[in-house]
N, C-alpha and C positions, 0 to 999 in steps of 0.2 A: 355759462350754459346757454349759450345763443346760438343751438344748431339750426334752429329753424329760422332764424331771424329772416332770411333771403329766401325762404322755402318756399316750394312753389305749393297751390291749393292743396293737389294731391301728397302729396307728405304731411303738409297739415292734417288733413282730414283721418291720413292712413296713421300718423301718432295717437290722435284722437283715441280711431277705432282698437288699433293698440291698448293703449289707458283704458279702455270701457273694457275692452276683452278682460283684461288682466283684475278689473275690479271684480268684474262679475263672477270671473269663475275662481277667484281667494276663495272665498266664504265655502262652496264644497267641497273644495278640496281638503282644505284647513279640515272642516267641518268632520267628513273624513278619517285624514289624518290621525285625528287626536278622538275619534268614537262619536262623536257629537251625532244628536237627531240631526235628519234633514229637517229642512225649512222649506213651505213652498214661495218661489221669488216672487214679490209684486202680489200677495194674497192679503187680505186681512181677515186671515183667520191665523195668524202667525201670534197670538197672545195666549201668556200661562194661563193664566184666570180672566176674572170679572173685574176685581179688582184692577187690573193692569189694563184693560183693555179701557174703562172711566177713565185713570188717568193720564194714559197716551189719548186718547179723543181734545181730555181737556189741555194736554201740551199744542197737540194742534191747531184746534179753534186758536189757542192763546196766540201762536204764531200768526194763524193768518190775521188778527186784530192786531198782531204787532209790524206785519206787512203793510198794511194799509197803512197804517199812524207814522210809521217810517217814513212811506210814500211822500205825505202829506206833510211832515217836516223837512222832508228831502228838496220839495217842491218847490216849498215860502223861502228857504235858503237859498236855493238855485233863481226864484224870484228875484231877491236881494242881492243881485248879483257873485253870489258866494258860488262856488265849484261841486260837486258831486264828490259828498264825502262817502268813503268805503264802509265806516261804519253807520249810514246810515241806510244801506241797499238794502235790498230784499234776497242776495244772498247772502248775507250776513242773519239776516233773521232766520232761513232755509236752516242756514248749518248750523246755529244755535238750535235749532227744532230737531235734526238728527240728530246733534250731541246727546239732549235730553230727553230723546224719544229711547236711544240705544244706551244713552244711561239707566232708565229705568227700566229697559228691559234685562239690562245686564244684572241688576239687584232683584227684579220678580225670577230671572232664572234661580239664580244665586239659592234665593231666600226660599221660591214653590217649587222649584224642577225636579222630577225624579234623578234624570241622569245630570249629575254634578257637572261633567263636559260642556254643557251646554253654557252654559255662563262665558265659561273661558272661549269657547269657539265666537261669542257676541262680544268679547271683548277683543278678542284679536283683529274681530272685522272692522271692530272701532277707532284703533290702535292703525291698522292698515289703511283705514278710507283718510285719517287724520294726518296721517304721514302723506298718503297719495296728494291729499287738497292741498297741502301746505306746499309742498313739491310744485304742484302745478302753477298755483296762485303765486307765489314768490316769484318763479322766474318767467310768469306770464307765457306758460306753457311753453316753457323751452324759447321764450327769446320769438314767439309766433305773434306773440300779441303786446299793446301797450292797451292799458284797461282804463288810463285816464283819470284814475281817481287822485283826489289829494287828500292831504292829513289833513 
């Protein structure tokens, strides 16, 4: 899957814009699709309760203290003459923070939501962003990129 290997900026950019399109408008349509409330994009008022909303804050703060600490072990390694390990970036922490921000919101749905859809509409966006990342990251978006890291 190396179509872009030789690609010139603009076809990168325009896969890109592609990939972003096709992320963003899943979650409506799906949402849609299958009876699901809207969600408004990019809000944070997107939480069932109170409950839910303490413990996505507390996933978060978690994450950026596990950003930093990453940073900071990433650093002394890379000091030490050792390479930039993948597991030890700060996308790696990012997507560990949406896995478990969209995991718990997929159980507050589940568990407080009136319309039962809902859950499954936050599951499918989960299921889809996880396929999309994996997709991307593996083959270094299509053969565009080498990301440098080592095991």
């Amino acid at each position: 899957m190396n179509f872009l290997e030789d690609a010139s900026d603009f076809e990168v950019y325009f896969t890109i814009a592609v990939l972003v399109g096709i992320a963003v408008s899943f979650s409506p349509i799906m949402r849609r699709l299958i009876g699901a409330d809207k969600i408004k994009m990019f809000s944070w008022e997107n939480y069932v309760n109170q409950q839910h909303k303490k413990l996505d804050w507390i996933i978060r703060i978690s994450a950026i203290i596990a950003m930093i600490v990453l940073w900071a072990i990433q650093m002394s390694v890379f000091e030490d003459g050792g390479g930039l390990k993948w597991y030890l970036g700060a996308p790696m922490a990012l997507f560990l923070m949406i896995l478990f921000t969209e995991t718990l919101r997929i159980y507050m749905e589940w568990k407080h939501s009136e319309n039962r859809q809902n859950y499954k509409a936050t599951l499918l966006d989960l299921v889809f962003l996880l396929f999309l990342t994996f997709i991307c990251l593996s083959t270094g978006l299509f053969g565009a990129f080498e990301f440098g890291w080592q095991n």
